[in-house]
C-alpha positions as CSV (number, residue, x, y, z in Angstrom):
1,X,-23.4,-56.4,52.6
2,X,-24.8,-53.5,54.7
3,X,-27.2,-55.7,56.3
4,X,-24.4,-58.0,57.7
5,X,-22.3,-55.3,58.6
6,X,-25.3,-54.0,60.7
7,X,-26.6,-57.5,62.2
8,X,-22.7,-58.2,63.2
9,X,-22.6,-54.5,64.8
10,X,-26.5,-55.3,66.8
11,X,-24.6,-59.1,68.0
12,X,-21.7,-57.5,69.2
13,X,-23.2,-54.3,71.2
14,X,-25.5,-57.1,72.6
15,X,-22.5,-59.4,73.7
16,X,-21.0,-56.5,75.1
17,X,-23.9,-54.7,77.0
18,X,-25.4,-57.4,78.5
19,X,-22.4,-58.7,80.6
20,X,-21.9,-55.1,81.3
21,X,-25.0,-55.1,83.2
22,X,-24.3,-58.1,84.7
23,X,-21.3,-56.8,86.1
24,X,-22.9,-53.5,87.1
25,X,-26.0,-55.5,88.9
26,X,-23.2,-57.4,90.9
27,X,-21.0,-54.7,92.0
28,X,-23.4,-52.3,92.9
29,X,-25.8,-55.2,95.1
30,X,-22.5,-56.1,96.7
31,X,-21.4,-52.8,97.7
32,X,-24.9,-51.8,99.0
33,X,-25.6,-55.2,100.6
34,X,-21.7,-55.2,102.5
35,X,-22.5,-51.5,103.4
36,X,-25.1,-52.7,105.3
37,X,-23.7,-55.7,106.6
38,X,-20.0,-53.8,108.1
39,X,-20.2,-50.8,107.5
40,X,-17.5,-50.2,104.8
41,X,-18.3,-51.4,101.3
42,X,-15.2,-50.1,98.9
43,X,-13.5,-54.0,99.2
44,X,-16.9,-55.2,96.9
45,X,-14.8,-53.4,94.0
46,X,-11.5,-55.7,94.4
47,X,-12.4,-58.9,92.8
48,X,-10.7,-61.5,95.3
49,X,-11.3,-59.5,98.2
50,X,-15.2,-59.0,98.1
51,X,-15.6,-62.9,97.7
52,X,-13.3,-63.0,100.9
53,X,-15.5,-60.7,102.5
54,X,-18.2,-62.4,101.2
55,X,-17.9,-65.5,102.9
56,X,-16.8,-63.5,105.8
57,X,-20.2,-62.0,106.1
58,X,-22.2,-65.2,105.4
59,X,-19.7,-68.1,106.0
60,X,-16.7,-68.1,107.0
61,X,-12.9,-67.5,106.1
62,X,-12.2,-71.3,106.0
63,X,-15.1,-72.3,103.6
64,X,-13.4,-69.4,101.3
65,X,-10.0,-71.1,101.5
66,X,-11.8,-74.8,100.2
67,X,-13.6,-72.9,97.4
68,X,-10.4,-71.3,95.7
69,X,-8.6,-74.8,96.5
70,X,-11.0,-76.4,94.6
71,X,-11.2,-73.1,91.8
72,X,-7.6,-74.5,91.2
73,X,-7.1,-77.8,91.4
74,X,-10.5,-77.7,88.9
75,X,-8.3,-75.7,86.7
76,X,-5.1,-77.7,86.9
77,X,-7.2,-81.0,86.3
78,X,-8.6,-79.9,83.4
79,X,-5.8,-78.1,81.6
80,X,-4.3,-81.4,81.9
81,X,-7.1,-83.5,80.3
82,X,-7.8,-87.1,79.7
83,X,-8.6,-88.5,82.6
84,X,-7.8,-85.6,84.7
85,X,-9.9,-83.4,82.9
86,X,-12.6,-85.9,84.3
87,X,-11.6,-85.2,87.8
88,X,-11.3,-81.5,86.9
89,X,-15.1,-81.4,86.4
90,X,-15.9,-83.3,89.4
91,X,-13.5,-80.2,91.4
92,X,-15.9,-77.9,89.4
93,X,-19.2,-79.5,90.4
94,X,-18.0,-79.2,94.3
95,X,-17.2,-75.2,93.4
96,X,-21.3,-75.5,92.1
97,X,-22.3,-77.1,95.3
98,X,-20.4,-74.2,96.7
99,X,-21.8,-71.6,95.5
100,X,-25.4,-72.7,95.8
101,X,-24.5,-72.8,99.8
102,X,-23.0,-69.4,99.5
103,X,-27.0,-68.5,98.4
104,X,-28.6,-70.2,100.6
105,X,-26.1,-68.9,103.5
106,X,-26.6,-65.6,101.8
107,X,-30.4,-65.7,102.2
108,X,-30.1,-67.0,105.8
109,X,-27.7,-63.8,106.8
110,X,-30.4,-61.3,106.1
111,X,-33.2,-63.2,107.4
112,X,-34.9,-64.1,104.1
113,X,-37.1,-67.5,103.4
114,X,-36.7,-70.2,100.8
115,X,-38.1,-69.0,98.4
116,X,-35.9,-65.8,97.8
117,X,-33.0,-68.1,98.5
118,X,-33.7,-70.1,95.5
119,X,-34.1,-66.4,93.4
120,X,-30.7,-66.1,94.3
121,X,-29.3,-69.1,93.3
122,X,-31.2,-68.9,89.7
123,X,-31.2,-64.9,89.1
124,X,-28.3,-63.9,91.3
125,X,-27.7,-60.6,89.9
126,X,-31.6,-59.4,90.1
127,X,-32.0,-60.6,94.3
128,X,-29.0,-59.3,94.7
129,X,-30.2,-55.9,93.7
130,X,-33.6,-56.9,95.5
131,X,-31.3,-57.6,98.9
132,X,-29.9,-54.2,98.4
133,X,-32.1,-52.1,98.3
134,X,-35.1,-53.6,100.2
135,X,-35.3,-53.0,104.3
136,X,-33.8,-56.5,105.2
137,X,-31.1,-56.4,108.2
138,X,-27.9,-58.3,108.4
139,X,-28.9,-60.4,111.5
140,X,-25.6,-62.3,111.2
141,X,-24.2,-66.0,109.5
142,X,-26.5,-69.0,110.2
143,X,-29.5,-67.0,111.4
144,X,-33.1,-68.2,110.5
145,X,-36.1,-66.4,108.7
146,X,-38.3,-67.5,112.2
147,X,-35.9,-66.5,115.1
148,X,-36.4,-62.7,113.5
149,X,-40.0,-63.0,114.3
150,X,-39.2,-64.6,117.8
151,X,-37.1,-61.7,119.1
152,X,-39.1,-59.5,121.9
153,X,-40.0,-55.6,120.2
């Protein structure tokens, strides 16, 4: 009986460090990386405002309004199932789709190549640390790894 007691004691410290670390990897690479971006970095605490700031950094304010459209018409449609629910995952595949350009816009904003921008979109929380605390700049939304190199010293 001990035994148990310990194995269901070891589950559930791991079920609650490990999205405590997740959490912790997310905040903190979002407050450095929007430090360095504007400046301020304290609105990377508040949930719905650092994704708004978020796509204001990379994106902008409009493609923010379209993902939490789709956030809850995704959740309406599938809260009402059947057919809808059907429809509800179609709403969350666009939020996907979403997200993935949020990376790769992300990646582009600090001048980074493809191949960190696809470590974002599979290991978000480790790049994001990586983008953090690495020597990148914030060049801006929409910039290219190649025009950094094409700028005069």
């Amino acid at each position: 009986m001990e035994e148990l007691v310990f194995i269901l004691l070891g589950l559930g410290l791991f079920f609650i460090i490990i999205p405590c670390y997740h959490a912790g990897c997310l905040c903190s690479g979002l407050l450095v990386y929007i430090c360095q971006s504007r400046g301020g970095g304290m609105e990377s605490l508040i949930p719905f405002y650092s994704k708004y700031t978020e796509y204001k950094l990379i994106w902008n304010t409009r493609m923010f309004a379209l993902y939490i459209v789709l956030v809850v018409i995704a959740n309406i449609l599938t809260e009402i199932g059947g057919v809808a629910a059907v429809f509800g995952s179609l709403f969350s595949l666009g939020m996907a789709v979403m997200t993935v350009l949020g990376c790769v816009k992300l990646g582009q904003s600090f001048g980074k190549g493809p191949g960190f921008i696809v470590g974002l979109v599979f290991l978000n929380p480790i790049f994001l640390l990586i983008l953090a605390f690495d020597r990148s700049v914030y060049v801006g939304p929409g910039a290219r790894a190649c025009e950094l190199y094409r700028q005069p010293l």
